[in-house]
N, C-alpha and C positions, 0 to 999 in steps of 0.2 A: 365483643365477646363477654361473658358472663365472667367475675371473678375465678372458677376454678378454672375452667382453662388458662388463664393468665396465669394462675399459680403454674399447674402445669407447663406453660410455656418458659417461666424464670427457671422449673426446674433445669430445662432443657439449656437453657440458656447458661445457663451454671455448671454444666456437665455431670449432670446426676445422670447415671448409667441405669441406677435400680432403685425403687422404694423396697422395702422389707414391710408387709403390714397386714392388716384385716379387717375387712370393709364391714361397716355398720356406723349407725346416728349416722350425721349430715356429713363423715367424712365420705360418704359414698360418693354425693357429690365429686369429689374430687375424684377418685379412684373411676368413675364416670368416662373420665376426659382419659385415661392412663392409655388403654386401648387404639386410640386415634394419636399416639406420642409414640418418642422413640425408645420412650424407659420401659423397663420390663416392670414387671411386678411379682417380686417372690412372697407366698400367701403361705407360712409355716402354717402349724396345725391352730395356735395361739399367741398371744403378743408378745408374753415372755422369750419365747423361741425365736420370733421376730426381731425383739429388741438386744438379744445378746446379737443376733446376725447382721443388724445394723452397727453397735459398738465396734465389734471387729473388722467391720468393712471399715470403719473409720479410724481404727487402730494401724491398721494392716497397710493401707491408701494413703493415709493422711490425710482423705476429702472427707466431708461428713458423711458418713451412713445416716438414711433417710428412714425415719421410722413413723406410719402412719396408721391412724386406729380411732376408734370411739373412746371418748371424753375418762368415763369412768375405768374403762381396760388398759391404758394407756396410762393413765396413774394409778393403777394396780399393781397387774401383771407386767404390765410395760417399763415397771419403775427399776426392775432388775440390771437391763441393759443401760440404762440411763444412770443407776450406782455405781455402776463397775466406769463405766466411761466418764464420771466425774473424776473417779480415783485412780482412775488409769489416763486420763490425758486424754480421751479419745473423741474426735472431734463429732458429731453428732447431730439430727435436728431429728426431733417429735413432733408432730405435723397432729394436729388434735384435734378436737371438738369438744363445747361444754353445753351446746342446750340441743335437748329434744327437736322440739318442732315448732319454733317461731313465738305466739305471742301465749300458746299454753305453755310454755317453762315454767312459769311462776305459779299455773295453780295446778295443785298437789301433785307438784313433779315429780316424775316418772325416773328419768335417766339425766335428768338436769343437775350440772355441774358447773354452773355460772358462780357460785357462793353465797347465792341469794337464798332467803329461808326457805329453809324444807329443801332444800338439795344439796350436794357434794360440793365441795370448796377445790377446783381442780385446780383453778392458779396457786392457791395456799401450796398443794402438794406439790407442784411442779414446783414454787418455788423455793421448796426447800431440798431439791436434788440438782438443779439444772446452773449454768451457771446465767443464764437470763433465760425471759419468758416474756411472750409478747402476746395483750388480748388485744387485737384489733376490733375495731367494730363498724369499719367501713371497708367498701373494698379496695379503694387507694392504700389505707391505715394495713389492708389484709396483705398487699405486695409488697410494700416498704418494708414490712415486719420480714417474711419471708428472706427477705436481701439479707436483714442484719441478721436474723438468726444464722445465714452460712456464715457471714463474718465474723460475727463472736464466736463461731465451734470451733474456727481457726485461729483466733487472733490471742497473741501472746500464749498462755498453758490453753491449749484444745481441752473442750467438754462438751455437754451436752446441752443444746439451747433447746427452744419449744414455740412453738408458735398455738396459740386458743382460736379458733373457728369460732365465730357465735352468731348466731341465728342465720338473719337472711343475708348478711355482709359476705357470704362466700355466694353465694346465688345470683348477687343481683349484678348489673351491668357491671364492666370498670370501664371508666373515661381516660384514655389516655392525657390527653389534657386534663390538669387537675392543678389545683391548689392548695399545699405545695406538692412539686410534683413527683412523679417516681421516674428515678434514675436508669439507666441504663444497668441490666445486673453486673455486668463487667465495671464500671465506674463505680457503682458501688460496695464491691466487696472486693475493690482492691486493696493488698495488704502491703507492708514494709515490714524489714525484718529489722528485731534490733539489735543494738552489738557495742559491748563492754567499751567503757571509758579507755582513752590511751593509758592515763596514770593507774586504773587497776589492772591493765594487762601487763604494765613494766612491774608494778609490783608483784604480779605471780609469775612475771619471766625469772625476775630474782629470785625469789624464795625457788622456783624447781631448779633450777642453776644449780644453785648451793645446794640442793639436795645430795644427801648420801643415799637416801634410801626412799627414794619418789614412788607411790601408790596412786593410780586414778581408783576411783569408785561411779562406776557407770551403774546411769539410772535411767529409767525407762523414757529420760526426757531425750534422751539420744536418738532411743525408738521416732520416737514423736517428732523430730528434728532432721531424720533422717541421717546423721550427722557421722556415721558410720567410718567413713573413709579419713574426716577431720580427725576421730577419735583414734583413729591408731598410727595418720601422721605422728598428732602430737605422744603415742605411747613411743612411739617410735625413735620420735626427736628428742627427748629427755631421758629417753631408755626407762621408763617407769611400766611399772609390774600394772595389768589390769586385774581389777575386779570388778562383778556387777552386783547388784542386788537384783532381790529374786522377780523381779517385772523387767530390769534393764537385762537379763539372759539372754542372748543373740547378739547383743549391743558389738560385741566383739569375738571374734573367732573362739571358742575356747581349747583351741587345739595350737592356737599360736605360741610362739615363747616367751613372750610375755603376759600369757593370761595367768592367771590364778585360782581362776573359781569364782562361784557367787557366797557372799556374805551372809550373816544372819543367822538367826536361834537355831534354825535347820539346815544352814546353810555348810559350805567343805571348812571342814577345821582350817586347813591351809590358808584359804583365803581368809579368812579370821583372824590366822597368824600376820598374816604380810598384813594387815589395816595395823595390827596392831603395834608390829616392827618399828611403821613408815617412820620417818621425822618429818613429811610432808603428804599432807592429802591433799589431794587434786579432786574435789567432789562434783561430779558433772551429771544436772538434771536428776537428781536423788532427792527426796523430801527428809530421807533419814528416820522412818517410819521404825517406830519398837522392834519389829519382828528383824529390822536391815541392823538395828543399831545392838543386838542380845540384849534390848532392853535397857541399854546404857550402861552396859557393866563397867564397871570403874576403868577396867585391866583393856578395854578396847578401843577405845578413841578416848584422848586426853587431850583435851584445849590445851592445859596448860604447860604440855609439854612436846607438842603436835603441832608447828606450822597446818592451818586448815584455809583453803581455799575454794571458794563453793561457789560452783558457774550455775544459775537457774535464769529460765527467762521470767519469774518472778522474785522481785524482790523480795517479798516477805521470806521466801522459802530459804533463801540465803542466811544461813545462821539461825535459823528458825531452833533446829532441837542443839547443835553444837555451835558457842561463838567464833563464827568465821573470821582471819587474820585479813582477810582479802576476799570481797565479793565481786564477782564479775555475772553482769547481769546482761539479758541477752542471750538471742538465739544459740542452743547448742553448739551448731556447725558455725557458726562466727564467731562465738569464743577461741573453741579449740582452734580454726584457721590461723587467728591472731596472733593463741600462743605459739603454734609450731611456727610462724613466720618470724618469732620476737628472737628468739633464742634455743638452746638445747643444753643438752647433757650427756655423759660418758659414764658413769657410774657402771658400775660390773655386778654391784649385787642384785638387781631387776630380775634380769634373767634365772640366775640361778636361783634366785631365791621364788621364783614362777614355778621354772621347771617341778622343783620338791613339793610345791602348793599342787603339780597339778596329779599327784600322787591320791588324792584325796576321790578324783574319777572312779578310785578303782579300790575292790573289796575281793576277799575270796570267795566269798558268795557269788559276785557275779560269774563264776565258772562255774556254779554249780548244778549237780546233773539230778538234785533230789525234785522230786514230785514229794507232792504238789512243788509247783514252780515258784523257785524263791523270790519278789519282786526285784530283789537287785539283779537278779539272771535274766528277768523280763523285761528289765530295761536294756541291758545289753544287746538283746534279739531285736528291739527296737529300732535301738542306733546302730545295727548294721545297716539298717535300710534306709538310713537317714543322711543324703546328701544335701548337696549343698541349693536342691533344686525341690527340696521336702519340708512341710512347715510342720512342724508336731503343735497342737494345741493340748493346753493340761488343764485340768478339773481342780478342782477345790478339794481337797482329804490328804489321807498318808500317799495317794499315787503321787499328788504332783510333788510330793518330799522326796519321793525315790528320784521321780526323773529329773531334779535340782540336782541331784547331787551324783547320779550315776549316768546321766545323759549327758555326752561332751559333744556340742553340736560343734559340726568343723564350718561355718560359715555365720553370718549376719542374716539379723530379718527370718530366723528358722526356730523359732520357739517363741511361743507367746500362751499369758498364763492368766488365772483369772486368782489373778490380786491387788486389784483394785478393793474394793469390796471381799472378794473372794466367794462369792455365792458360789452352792453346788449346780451340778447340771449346767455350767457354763462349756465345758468343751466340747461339748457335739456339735450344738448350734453353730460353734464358734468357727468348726471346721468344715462346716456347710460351706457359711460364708466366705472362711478363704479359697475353699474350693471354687466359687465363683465366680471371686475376683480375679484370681489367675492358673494361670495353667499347669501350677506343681502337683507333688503330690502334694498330700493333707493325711495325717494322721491323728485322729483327735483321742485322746487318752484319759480316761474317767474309772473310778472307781465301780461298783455296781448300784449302788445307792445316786451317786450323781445321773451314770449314763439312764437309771429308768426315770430321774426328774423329763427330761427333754428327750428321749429315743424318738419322738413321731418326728424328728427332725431327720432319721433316716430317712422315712416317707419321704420329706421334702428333698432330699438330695436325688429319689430315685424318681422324682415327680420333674423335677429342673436339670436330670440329666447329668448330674455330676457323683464322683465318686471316691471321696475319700476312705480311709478304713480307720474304722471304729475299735478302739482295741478295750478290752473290759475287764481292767483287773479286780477281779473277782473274789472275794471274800466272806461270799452271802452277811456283811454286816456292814454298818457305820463305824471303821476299821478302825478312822480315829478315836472316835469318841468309847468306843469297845476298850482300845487301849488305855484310857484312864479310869478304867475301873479296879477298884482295892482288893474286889473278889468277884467270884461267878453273880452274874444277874445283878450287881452292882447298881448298874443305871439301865431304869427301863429305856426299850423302843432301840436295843442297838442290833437285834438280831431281823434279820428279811429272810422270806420266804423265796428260793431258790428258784428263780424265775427261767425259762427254759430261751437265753435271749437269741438262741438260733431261730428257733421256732418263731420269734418276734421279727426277726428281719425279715425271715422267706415271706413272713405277711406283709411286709411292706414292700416288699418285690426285692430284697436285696438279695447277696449271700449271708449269709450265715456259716460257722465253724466253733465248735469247742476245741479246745486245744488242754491240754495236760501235762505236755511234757514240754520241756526246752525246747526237742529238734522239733517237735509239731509246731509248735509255736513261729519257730524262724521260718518252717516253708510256709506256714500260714500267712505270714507278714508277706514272703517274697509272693505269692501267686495273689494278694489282698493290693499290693501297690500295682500290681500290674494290671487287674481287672478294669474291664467297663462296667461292674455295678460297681454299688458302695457293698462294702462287706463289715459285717461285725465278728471283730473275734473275739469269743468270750473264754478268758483265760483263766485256769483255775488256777490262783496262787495259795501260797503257806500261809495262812493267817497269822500262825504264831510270831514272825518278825517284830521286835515292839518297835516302830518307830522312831519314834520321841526318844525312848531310850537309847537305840542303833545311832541315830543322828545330830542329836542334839548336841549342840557345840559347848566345850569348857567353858569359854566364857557366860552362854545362857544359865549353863547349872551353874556358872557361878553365881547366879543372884536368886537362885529358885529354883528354875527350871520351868517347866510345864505347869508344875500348881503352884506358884510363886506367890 
């Protein structure tokens, strides 16, 4: 066999179910072989929309999403998905190509992307997003590379690896027999998980022991760990109040009694309040990012007065923004295991002190019956419809602020958000791809400036048969950035032309709905989850709400705020 069918064959062998990608230069080759395999191939309109639907398949799974493309598009447009799943943990491979056509790359190259002169430096740019990258130039060198790229998307913090095609190395035979040789994909991308020293699990059995006033702070490394069940033994076992940061949301019921809210400049006051109560922090899989920490405001997390304990499966992260008392390093779910089995706690103020944090869900705007529709009302319409069997994906702007703080998802694994990175136009895509991984609903939720970055990703959901509902709250502007204006016309380029985005769907075969009022809105959701197309509804909200001002926490204005 010719190397890409081999490639093809390891993907198979590795249980890759789908590539996400867009055939052209020499990865056609490979897309060649797709046809005669068991993988499908989902072809969005461009690689961008490709590459967030790979991210999330690998957020969502925890297997790599498979992202495949030409040399130049692929660290372009392709570099989106591959940002956000750096800084979201999300395990990943980019499957790539860097020369044209063989021994013409080098003169006066066209689409050549090796880094040789006169063309694009594709390894350079991969290698400063990915967390490896591999230019083979054989085709033994082309499969070995492949193997470890799945290994390293998975091994210790998940990201995003890459694998460079170059020339005829993808074309030409592969010899099984070779020297040295290639492994069995299974032998070689087997992993081990790792898991906290005895003496720093006795030391953070002690210190939540002796708590009075115990806080975990759940971070998306939970997500990434799967570690779900561990994290609310141990909230359980110690009687400690949870909180997440705003990527770790799902991480924990937040309808339980011991939840609190998610953290952060935007995040519920409440939860803000209980970090900053705690006399112990329990930090698990958080990097502790500005936006999670208000910027470091003095009055919110204090070493020096704060037992801190910080669980990451990477060391460095451990104490990285605050100095940790105790680090326990190692997979999420084998931390937490260890601690709930070391020891517990009885303390009384968790709970109660949860319950009043979870006060912060709820505004009187969310009842309210004005049109245009307040977004805090629009997210309540939302979360009726939002079981435990429903993923909501959120966009980058003031929507994903509302639904932080006004959407109380009642289960794990039902919200996921694009803050890694945080690029706009990430939740459509995003909610293609859950939609295809599995059988829930899917909700994806985008401002109107995000949802027209990526809308052909409608197309693709109505093209691969799947149907989530698109909901669009609607502002005809760049709502956030509108909101930091001093006066009228302030900053140019925040006002958009009111695009008619029913009309947009029925072209792409979908449904389509405007909605205006609250109750339009809720039957719109209930007949939109229920459908076999994808539906957009495009929801006309109050512009006037200021966000930043509505939500921004005491502690963020204590150090600035917004223009700090």
């Amino acid at each position: 066999m010719d190397t890409s069918e081999r490639l093809v064959e390891s993907l198979e062998r590795l249980g890759v179910e789908r590539v996400f990608g867009y055939p052209g230069g020499r990865i056609i080759e490979l897309f060649d072989e797709l046809p005669d395999s068991s993988i499908d191939l989902v072809r969005p309109r461009d690689e961008r929309e490709a590459s967030v639907m790979a991210e999330m398949h690998g957020r969502l799974t925890g297997e790599p999403g498979v992202l495949a493309g030409q040399g130049p598009w692929i660290g372009s447009l392709g570099l989106i998905g591959q940002m956000e799943a750096r800084l979201a943990s999300s395990p990943m491979i980019a499957i790539t190509e860097a020369s044209e056509r063989g021994d013409y790359s080098t003169i006066a190259p066209y689409q050549q992307s090796r880094g040789d002169y006169g063309g694009l430096d594709l390894p350079n740019i991969l290698d400063s997003v990915t967390k490896e990258y591999w230019f083979p130039r054989t085709p033994n060198e082309t499969v070995r590379s492949l193997q470890l790229a799945y290994k390293h998307a998975v091994a210790g913090r998940p990201g995003p690896t890459a694998v460079i095609l170059d020339g005829d190395a993808v074309t030409e035979e592969f010899f099984e027999e070779s020297m040295p040789p290639v492994w069995d994909e299974a032998a070689q991308t087997r992993m081990w998980k790792a898991a906290p020293t005895p003496r720093d699990v006795a030391a953070a059995t002690e210190a939540l022991e002796s708590a009075e006033r115990p806080v975990i702070i759940s971070g998306n490394g939970v997500h990434a760990a799967n570690a779900y069940e561990e994290l609310q033994n141990a909230a359980e076992a110690y009687e400690a109040a949870v909180v997440t940061s705003y990527l770790g949301k799902s991480t924990f019921p937040e309808t339980h009694r011991l939840a609190g809210g998610v953290i952060g400049s935007f995040g519920h006051e409440g939860a803000n309040q209980l970090v900053s109560e705690a006399d112990v922090l329990l930090v698990v899989g958080c990097r502790m990012n500005p936006m999670d920490t208000n910027w470091q405001a003095p009055e919110f997390i204090r070493p020096d007065e704060q037992t801190i304990i910080h669980a990451d499966i990477d060391p460095r992260n451990a104490g990285w923004v605050y100095p940790a008392d105790v680090g326990l390093i190692g997979d999420a779910a084998e931390s937490l295991r260890e601690l709930t089995e070391s020891g517990g706690n009885d303390n009384v103020w968790a709970e109660a002190s949860a319950s009043d944090a979870r006060k912060s869900f709820s505004a009187p705007e969310c009842d309210s019956d004005a049109v245009p529709v307040l977004p805090q009302r629009a997210v309540k319409e939302i979360e009726r419809v939002v079981d435990e069997d429903t993923i909501v994906t959120a966009d980058s702007g003031n929507n994903r602020f509302w639904l932080l703080n006004y959407l109380q998802v009642p289960a794990v694994g039902t919200y996921y958000g694009s803050g890694g990175v945080g690029g706009m136009g990430w939740a459509t895509p995003a909610a293609v791809s859950a939609a295809l991984a599995t059988d829930k609903n899917v909700i994806g939720v985008a401002g109107d400036g995000g949802f027209s970055m990526t809308m052909n990703s409608v197309e693709t959901a109505v093209e691969y048969g799947v149907a989530p509902t698109f909901v669009v709250l609607n502002d005809t502007s760049l709502g956030m950035v509108r909101q930091m204006q001093h006066g009228p016309d302030d900053i140019s380029g925040v006002e958009f032309h009111d695009t008619d985005f029913v009309r947009v769907a029925e072209a792409f075969g979908a449904n389509g709905v405007r909605v205006e009022t609250p109750d339009e809105l809720g039957d719109a959701l209930t007949e939109a989850t229920t459908s076999d197309l994808p539906t957009v509804v495009d929801v006309r909200i109050d512009r006037e709400p200021d966000m930043a001002e509505t939500l921004q926490s005491s502690f963020y204005a204590s150090v600035g705020g917004l223009h700090e």
